[in-house]
C-alpha positions in Angstrom: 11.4 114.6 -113.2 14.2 114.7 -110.6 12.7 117.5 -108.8 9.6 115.7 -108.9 11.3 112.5 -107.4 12.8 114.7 -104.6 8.5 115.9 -103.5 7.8 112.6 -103.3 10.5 111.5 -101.2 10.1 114.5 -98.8 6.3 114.0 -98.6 7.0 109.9 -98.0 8.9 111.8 -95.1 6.8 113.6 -93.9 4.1 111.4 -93.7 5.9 109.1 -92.0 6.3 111.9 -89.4 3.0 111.4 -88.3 2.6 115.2 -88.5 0.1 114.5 -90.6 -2.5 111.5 -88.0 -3.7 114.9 -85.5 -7.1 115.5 -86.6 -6.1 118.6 -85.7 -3.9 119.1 -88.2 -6.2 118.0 -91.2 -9.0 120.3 -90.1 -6.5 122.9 -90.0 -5.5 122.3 -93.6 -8.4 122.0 -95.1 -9.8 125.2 -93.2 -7.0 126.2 -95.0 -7.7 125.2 -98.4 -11.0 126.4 -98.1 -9.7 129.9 -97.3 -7.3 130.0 -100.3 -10.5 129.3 -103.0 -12.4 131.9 -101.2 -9.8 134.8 -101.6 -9.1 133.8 -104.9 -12.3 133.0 -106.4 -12.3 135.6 -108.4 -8.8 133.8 -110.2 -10.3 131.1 -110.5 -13.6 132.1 -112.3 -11.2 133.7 -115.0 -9.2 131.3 -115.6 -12.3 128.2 -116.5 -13.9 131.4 -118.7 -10.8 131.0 -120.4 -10.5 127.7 -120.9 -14.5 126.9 -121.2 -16.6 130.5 -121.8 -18.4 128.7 -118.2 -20.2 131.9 -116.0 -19.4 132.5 -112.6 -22.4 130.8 -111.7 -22.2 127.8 -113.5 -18.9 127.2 -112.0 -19.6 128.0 -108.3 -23.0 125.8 -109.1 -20.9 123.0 -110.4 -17.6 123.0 -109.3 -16.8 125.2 -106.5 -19.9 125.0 -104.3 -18.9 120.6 -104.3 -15.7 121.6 -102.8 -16.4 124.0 -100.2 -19.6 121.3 -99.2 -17.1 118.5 -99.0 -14.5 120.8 -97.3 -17.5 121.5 -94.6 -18.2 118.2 -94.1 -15.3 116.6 -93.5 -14.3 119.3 -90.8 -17.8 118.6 -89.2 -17.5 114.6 -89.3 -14.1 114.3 -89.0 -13.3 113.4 -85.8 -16.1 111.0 -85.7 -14.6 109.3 -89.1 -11.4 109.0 -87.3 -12.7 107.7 -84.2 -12.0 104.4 -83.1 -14.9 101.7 -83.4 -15.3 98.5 -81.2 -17.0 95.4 -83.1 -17.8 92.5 -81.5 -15.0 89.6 -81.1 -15.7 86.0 -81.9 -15.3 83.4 -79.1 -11.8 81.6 -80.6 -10.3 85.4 -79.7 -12.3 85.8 -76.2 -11.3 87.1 -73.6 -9.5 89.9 -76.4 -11.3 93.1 -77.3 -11.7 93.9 -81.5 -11.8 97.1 -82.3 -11.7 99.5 -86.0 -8.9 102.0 -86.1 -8.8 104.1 -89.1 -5.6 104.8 -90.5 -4.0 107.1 -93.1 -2.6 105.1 -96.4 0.4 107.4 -96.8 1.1 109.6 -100.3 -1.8 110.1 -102.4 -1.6 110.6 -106.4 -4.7 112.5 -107.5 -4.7 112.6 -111.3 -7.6 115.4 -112.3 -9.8 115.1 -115.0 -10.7 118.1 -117.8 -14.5 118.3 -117.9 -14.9 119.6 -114.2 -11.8 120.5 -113.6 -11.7 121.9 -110.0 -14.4 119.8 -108.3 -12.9 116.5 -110.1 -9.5 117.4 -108.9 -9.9 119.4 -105.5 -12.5 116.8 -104.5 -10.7 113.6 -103.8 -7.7 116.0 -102.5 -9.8 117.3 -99.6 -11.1 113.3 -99.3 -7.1 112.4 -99.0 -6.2 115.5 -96.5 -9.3 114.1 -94.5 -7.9 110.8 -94.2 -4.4 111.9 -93.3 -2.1 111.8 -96.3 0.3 114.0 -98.3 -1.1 114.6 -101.8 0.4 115.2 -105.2 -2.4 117.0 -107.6 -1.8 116.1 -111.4 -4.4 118.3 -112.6 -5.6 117.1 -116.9 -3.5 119.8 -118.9 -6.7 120.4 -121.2 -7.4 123.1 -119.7 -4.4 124.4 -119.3 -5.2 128.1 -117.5 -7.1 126.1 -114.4 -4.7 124.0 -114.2 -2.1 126.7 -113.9 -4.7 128.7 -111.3 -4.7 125.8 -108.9 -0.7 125.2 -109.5 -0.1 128.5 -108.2 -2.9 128.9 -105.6 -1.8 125.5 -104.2 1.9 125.5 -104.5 1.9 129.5 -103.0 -0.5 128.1 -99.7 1.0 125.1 -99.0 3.9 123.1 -98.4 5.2 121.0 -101.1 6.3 118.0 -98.4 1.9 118.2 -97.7 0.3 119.3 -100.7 1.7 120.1 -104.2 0.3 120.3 -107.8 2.4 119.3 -110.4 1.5 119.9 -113.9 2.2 118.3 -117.2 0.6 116.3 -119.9 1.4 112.0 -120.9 5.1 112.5 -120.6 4.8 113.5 -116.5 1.9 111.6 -115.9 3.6 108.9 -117.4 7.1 109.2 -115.0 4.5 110.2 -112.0 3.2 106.6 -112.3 6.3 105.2 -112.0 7.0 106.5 -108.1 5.6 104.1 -105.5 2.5 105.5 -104.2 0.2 104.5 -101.5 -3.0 105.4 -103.5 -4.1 106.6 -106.9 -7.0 108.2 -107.9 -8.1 108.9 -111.5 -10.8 110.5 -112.9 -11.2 110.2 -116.7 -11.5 107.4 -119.5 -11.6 103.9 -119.6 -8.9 103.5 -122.0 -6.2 105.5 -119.4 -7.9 103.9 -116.2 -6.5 101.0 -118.2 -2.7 102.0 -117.9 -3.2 103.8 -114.5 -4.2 100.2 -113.1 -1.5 98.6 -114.9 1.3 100.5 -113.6 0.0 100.6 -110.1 -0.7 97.1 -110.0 3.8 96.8 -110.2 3.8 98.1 -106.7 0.5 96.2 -105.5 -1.0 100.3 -105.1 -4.3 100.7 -104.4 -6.8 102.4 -107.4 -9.7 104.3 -107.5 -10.7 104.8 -110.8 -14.1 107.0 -111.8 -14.3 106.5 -115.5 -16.5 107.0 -118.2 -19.5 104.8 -119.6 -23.4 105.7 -121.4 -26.1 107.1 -119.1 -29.7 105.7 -120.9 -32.7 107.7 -120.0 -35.9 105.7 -120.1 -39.3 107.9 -120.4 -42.6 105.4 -119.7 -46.2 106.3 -121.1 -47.1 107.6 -117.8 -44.4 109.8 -117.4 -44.8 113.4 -116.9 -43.6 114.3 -120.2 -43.0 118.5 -119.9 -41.3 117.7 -116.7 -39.3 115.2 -118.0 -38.3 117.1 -121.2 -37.4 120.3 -119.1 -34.8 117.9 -116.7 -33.4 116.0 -119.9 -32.7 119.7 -122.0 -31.1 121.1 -118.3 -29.2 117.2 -118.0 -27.5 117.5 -121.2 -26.9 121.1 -121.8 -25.2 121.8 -118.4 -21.4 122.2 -119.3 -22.0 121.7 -123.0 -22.9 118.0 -122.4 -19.3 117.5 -121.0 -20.4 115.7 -118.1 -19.8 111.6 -117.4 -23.4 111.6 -116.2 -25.2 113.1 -118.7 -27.9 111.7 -120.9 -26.3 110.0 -124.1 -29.6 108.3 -125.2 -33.7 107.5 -124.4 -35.5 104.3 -124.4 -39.2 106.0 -124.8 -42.3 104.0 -125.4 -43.6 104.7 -128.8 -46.9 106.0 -127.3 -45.3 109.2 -125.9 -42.5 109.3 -128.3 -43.7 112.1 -130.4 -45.3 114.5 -127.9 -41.3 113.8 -126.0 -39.6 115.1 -128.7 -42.0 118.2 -129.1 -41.3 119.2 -125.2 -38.1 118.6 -125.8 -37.5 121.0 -128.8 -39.7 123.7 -126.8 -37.5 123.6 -123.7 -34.6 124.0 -125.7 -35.9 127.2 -127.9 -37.0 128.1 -124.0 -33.6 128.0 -122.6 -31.4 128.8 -125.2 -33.0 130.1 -128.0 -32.1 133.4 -129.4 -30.9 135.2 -125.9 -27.7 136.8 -126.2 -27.3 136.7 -122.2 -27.4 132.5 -122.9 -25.3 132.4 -125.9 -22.3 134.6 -123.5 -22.6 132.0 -120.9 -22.9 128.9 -122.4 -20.0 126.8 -122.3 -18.2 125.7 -124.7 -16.4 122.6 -126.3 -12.5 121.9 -124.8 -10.9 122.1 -128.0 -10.7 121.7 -131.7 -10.6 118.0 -131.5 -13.2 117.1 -129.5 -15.5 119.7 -131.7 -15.0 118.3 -134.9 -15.5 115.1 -133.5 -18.9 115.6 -132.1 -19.7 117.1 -135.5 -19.0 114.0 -137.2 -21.8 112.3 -134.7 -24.2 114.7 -136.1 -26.5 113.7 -139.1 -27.6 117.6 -140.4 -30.3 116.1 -142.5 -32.5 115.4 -139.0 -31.3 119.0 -137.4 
């Protein structure tokens, strides 16, 4: 990790530079950024086939499309975001003026998550850029070929003192954790938002943390109940199911429960089915592990 130690001492550097406050400058990187998916979109759609059978459209719908939106906007609002804003200033500080100055927090620790691995990890980067930091980029290693595409994308198209991916599993997430950063952000489970907290909380860092949790779907008598079924089937099957929003259960009123599970069941044979073009393009599960265990969640006797 000494190498490692050395980026994040030359991006604390560079930071402190103030190369990085011009809005100027952040525009121009993420401009950038946006330019470097674009030409290599192609890259990028071959490497998530590998790692998740997903289509090209399922991944510019899902992942790619997010990043170029939040890419746009930020350029669009950014000097407004950045713009200084007077409040009003209470009489024990009259005659004094109060003002809101936005400020850039320093060198920013984005650790990716697997399930959306390009919008969950590019993302908070271009929300980081925006604000004015450097960025490290620990992409999950799950999916090992797009975290290698945006390694090399990343690490070709930008400095290392500004923007860097650095890849690994537990072992370098573990020493990354260790360096004094100015702001984490984690995407993933509860049980390693857990330890993220912990070991920022030694140096009083900052945390954002987007973990997982259930998603209850409640369907009342009055519902429509096709439209509903055909939302629920598109909810849960997008990405295999591997989303943090999707659907994990229903509350239905018994009244409707039956004629639910019917439009339900139809929607599925509708969308799936027999069709070979849908069976090429679904995605599939990460890995072995994860496979067998939502196997073990199925009971086949009510398949």
């Amino acid at each position: 990790m000494k190498n490692n130690d050395s980026i994040i001492a030359k991006q604390q550097d560079f930071f402190f530079s103030e190369a990085t406050k011009t809005i100027a400058f952040r525009i121009k990187m993420l401009k950038q950024l946006k330019a470097t998916l674009k030409k290599n979109e192609n890259l990028l759609y071959k490497a998530i086939e590998g790692d998740f059978g997903k289509s090209k459209f399922e991944t510019y719908e899902t992942e790619l499309s997010m990043v170029f939106a939040e890419i746009n906007l930020a350029c669009k609002s950014l000097k407004k975001w950045a713009s200084k804003k007077v409040v009003a200033t209470n009489l024990p500080n009259m005659p004094g003026m109060s003002y809101i100055l936005p400020e850039p927090l320093g060198t920013v620790l984005v650790i990716g998550a697997w399930n959306y691995p390009y919008q969950l990890s590019l993302v908070p980067c271009v929300a980081a850029i925006a604000a004015g930091n450097t960025v490290v980029l620990k992409p999950s290693e799950l999916p090992a070929k797009t975290s290698a595409a945006m390694a090399e994308l990343i690490n070709a198209n930008f400095e290392p003192r500004f923007f860097t991916v650095i890849e690994g599993g537990q072992k370098e997430t573990t020493a990354l954790l260790k360096q004094k950063w100015d702001k984490i952000f984690f995407t993933g489970s509860t049980k390693v938002g857990q330890i993220i907290y912990k070991a920022a909380a030694e140096n009083l860092t900052p945390v954002c943390l987007e973990l997982g949790g259930k998603s209850p779907v409640f369907v009342m008598e009055d519902a429509d109940i096709e439209m509903t079924a055909k939302r629920l089937v598109w909810a849960k099957f997008l990405n295999a199911g591997q989303t943090c929003v999707a659907p994990d259960y229903i509350l239905v009123e018994q009244s409707v429960e039956q004629k639910l599970l019917i439009a339900i069941k139809k929607h599925i044979d509708k969308f799936f089915g027999d069709k070979t073009e849908t069976a090429e393009n679904y995605v599939q599960i990460i890995n072995e592990a994860n496979y067998l265990r939502l196997q073990k969640l199925i009971d086949k006797n009510k398949i």
